[in-house]
Each structure stands twice: as structure tokens, then as C-alpha cells.
Backbone as CSV, one residue per row, in Angstrom:
resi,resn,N_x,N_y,N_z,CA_x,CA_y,CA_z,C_x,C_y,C_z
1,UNK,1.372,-77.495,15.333,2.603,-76.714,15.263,3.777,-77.577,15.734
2,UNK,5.049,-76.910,15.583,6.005,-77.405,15.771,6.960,-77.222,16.691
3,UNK,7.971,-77.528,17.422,9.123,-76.738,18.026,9.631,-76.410,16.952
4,UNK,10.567,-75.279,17.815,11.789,-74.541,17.528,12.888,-74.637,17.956
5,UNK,14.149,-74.373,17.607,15.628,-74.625,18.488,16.001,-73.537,18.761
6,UNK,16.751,-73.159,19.632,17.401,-71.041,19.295,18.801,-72.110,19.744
7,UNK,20.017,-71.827,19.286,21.180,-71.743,19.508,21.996,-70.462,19.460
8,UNK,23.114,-70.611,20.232,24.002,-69.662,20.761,25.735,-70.447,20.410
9,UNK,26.648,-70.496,19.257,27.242,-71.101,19.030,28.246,-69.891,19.359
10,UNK,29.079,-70.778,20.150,30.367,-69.876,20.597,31.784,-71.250,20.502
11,UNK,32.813,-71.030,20.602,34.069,-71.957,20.295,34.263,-72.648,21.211
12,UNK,33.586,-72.516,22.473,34.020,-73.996,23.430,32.420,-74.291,24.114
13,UNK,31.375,-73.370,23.376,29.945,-74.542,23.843,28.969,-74.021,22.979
14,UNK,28.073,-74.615,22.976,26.566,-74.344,21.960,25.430,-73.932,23.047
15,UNK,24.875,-73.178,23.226,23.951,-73.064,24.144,22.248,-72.904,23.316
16,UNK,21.412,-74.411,24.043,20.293,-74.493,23.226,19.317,-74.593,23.671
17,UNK,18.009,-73.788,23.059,17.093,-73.782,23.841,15.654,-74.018,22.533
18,UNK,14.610,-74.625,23.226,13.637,-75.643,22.470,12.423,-74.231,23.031
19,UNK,11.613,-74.796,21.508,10.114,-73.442,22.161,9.165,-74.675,22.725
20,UNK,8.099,-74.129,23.115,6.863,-74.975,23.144,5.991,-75.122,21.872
21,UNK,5.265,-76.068,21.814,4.498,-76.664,21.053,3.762,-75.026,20.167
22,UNK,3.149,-74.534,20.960,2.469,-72.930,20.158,3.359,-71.600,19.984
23,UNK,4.698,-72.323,19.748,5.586,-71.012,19.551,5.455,-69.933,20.383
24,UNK,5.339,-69.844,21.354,5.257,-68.725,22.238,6.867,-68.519,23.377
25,UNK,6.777,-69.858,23.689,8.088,-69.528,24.863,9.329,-70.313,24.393
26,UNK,10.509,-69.506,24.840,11.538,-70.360,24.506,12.334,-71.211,26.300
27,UNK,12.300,-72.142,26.147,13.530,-72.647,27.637,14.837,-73.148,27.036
28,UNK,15.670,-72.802,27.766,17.102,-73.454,27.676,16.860,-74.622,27.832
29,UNK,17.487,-75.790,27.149,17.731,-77.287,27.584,18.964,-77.740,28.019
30,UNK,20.003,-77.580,27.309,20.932,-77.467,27.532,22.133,-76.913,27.175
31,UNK,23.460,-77.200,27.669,24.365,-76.324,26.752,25.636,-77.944,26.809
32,UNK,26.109,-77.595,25.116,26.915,-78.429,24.493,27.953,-78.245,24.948
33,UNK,29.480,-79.130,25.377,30.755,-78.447,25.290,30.944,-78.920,24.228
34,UNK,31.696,-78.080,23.612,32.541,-78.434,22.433,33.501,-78.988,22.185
35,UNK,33.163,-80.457,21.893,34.649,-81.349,21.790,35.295,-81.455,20.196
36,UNK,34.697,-82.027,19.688,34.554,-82.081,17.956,33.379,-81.618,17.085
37,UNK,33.625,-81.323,16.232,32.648,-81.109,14.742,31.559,-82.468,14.950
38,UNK,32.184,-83.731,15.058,31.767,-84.880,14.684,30.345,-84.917,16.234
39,UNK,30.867,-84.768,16.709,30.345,-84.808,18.541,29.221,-83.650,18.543
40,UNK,29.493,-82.545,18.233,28.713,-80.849,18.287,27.731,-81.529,17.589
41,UNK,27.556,-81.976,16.219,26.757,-82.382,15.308,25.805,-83.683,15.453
42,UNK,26.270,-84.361,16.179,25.584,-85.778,16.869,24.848,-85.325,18.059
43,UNK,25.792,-84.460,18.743,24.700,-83.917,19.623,23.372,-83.169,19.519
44,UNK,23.286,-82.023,18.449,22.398,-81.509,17.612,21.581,-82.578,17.298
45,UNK,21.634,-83.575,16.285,21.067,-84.646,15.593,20.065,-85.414,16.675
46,UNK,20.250,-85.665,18.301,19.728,-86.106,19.040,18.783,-85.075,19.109
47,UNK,18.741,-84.406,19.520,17.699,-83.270,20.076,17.248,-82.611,18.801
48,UNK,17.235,-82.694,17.541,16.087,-82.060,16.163,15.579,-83.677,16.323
49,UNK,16.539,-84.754,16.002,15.176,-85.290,16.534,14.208,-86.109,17.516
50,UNK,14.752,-85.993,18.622,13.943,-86.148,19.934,12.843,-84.718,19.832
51,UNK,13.020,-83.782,19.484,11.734,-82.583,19.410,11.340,-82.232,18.078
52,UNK,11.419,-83.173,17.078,10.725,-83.263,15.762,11.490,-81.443,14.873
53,UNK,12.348,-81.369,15.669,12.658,-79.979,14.747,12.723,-79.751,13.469
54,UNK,12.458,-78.362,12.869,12.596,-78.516,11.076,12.862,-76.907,11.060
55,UNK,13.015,-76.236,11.854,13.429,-75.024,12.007,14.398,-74.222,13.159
56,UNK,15.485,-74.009,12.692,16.301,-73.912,13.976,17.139,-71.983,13.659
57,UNK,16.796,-71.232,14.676,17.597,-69.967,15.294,18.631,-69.618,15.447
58,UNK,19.450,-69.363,14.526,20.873,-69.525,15.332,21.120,-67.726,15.560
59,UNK,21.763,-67.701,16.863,21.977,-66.342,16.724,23.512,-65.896,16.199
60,UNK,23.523,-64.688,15.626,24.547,-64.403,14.627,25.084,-63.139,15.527
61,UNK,26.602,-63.234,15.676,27.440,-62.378,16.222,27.824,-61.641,15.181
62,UNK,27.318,-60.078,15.218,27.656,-58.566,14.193,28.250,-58.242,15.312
63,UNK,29.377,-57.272,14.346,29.720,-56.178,15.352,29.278,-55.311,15.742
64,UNK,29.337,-54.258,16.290,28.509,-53.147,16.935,27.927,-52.272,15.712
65,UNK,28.803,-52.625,14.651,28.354,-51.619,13.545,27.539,-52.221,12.816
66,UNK,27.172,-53.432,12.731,26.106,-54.384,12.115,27.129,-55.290,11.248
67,UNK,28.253,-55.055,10.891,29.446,-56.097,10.017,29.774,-57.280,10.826
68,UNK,29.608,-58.058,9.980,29.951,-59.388,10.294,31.544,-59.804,10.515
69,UNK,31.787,-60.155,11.594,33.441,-60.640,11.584,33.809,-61.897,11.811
70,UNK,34.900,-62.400,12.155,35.393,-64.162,12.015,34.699,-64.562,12.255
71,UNK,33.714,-64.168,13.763,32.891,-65.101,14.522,31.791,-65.682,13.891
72,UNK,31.334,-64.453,13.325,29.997,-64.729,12.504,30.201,-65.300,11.118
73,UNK,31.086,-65.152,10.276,31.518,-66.394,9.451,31.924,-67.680,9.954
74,UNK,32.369,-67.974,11.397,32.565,-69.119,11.603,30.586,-69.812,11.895
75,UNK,29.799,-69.009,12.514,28.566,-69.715,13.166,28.027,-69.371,11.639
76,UNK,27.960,-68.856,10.289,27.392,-69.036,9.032,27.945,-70.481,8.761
77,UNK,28.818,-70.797,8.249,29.590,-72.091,8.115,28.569,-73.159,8.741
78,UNK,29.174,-72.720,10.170,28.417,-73.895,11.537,27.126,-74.510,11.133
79,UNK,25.728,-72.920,10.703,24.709,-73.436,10.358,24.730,-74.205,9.364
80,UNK,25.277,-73.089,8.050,25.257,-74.112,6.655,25.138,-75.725,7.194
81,UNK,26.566,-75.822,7.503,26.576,-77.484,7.696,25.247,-78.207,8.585
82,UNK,24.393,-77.326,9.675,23.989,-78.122,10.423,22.585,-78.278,8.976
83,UNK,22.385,-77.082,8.143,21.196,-77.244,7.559,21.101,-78.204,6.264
84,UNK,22.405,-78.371,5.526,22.304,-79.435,4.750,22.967,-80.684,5.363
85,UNK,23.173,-81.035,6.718,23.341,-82.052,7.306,22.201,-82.467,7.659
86,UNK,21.254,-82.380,8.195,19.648,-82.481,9.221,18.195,-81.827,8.338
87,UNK,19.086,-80.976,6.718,17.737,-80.676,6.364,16.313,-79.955,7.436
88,UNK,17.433,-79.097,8.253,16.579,-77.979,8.819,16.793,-76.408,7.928
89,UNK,15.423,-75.885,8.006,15.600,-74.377,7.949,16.351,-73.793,9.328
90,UNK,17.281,-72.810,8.592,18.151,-72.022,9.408,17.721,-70.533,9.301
91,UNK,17.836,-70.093,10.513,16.895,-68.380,10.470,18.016,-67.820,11.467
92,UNK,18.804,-66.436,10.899,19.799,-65.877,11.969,18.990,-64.717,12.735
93,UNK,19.347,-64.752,13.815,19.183,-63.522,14.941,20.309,-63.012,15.083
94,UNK,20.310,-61.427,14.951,21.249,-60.906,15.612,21.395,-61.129,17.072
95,UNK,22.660,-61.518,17.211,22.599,-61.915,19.103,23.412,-60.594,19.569
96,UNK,23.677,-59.705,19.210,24.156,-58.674,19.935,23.664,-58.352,20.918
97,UNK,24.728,-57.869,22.026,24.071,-58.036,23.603,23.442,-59.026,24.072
98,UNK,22.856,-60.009,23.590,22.235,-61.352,23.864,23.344,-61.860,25.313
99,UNK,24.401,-62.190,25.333,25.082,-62.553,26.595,25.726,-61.962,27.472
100,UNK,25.301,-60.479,27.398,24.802,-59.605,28.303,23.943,-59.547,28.988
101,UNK,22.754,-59.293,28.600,21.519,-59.219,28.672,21.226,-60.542,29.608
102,UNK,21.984,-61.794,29.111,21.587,-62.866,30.006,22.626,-62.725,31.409
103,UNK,23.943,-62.435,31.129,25.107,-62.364,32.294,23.821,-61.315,33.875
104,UNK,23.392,-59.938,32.994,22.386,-59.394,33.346,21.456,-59.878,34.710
105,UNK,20.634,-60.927,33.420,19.083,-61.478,34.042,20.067,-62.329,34.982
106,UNK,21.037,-62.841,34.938,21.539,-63.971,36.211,21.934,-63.311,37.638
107,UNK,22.707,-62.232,37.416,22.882,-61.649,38.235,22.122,-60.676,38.817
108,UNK,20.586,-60.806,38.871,20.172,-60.036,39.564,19.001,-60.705,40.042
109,UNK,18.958,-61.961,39.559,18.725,-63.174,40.308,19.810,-64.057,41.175
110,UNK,20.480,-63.312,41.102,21.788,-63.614,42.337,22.185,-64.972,42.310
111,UNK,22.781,-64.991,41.153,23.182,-66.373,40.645,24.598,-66.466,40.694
112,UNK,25.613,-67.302,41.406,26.676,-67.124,42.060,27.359,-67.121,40.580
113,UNK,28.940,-66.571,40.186,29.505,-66.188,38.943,29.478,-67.821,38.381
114,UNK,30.486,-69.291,39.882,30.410,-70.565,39.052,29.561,-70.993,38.369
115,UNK,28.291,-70.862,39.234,27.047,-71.213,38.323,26.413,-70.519,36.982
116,UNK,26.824,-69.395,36.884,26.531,-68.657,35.834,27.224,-69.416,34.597
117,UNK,28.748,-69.255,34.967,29.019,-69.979,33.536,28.714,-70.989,33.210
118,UNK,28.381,-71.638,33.843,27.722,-73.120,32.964,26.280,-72.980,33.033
119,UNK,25.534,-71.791,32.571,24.471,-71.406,32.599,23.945,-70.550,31.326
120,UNK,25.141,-69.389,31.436,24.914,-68.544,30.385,25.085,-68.887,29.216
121,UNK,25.498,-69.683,28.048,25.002,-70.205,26.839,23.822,-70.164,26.160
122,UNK,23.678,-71.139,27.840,21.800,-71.658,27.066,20.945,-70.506,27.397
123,UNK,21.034,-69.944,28.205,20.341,-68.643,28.838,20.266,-67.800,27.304
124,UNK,21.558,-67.570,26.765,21.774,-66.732,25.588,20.707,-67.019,24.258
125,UNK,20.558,-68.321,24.470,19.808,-69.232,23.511,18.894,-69.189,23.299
126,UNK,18.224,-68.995,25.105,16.957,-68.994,24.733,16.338,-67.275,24.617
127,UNK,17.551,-66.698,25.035,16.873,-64.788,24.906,17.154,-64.810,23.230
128,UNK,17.855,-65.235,22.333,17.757,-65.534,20.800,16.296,-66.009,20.321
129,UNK,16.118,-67.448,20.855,14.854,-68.185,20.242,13.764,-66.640,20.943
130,UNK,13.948,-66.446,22.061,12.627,-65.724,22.419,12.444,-64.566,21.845
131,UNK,13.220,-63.999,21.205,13.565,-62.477,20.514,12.613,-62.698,19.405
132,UNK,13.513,-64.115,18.291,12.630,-64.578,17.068,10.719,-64.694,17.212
133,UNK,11.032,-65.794,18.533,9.323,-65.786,18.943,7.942,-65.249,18.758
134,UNK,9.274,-63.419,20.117,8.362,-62.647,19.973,7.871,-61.389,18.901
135,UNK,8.868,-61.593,17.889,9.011,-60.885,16.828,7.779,-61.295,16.188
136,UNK,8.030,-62.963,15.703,7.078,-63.523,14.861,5.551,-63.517,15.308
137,UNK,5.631,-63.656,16.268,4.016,-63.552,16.759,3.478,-62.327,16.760
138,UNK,4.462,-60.956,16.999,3.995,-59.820,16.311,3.143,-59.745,14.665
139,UNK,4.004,-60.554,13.929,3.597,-60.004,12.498,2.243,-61.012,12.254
140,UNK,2.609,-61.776,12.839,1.130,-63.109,12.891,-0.090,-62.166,12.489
């Protein structure tokens, strides 16, 4: 088997997180700042392939009503490019509540607010990849 990537693409960072070898768990690795297109994308390019990736998560911002707005046409775009750039499969998750849910799990692990933000991205990333995970290993 293979890894997986889950990303969390937001306008000033990427938050990314790698599965294990048997698709079961997702961890955060790290989170990107966002300097350039050129930079976001080189950075990606290191890590599909330092972890042999060929399938990558991105989670997709709907609105509450399930419609897609700027955001989520901007991270459709984002993937497009990352998938005919790197020749990965691209698979969307709804990330709704996703950086909640992580703001959440931090704070009740009493994780001071500074540290949170340079935390919660990848946190987001990997409650995305782990959503997909545990979905897929359901239908297995």
C-alpha cells in the first residue's frame, strides 16, 4: 500500500497531513505558509515525493447549505493544478466544521491560543485525511 496526503488549503497556509503505510491513520506533518504559487507547489512536490504519494485529499470548503463559494473554487483550481502538475489523483472532502472541530480537540487539550494557530491547519488536515480514511475502510 501506499500513503496518502489530506490537505487543508486556506489563503495564507496549507495544512498537511500524510497516512500510514495501511491507510488507517492520518498525522499532521506540517503546515505550509503561503508565499507564492511557485513556492506552495515546490513545497507539495517535496513531500508527494519524499512519501511516494499518488493520491492526495483535499478538503473542500461548502457552505452550510452544501454550495460551493469563492473559497471552494479557489481550492478546485488549487487541486486541478496540483493534479496535472504531480500527476496525483485528487479526492475532495467536505471540510465543513473540520477547523472547528480541530480549534475544539486543541482546546480541550489546553493548548495555549499562540500555539494553536500555528497548529490548527495541519490539525484540520489531518481530521480531512482521517474522515476519508475512515470512511474508506468502512466500505472495504
Amino acid at each position: 500500500m501506499e500513503r496518502i496526503m489530506g490537505l487543508d488549503v486556506g489563503d495564507k497556509t496549507i495544512g498537511v497531513a500524510i497516512s500510514d503505510l495501511l491507510q488507517m491513520t492520518a498525522q499532521g506533518i506540517t503546515t505550509i505558509k503561503r508565499e507564492s504559487k511557485e513556492k506552495d507547489y515546490k513545497a507539495l512536490e517535496e513531500i508527494i515525493n519524499e512519501y511516494g504519494i499518488k493520491k492526495v485529499v483535499v478538503g473542500l470548503p461548502k457552505n452550510m447549505n452544501g454550495t460551493l463559494g469563492p473559497q471552494g473554487e479557489k481550492t478546485i483550481k488549487f487541486a486541478d493544478k496540483l493534479k496535472n502538475k504531480y500527476k496525483v489523483e485528487i479526492i475532495y472532502e467536505d471540510e465543513r466544521l473540520t477547523t472547528q472541530a480541530a480549534e475544539k480537540m486543541l482546546i480541550s487539550g489546553e493548548v495555549r491560543r499562540d500555539k494553536r494557530k500555528t497548529v490548527i491547519d495541519k490539525v484540520a488536515a489531518t481530521f480531512i485525511l482521517q474522515t476519508y480514511l475512515d470512511r474508506k475502510g468502512r466500505i472495504l
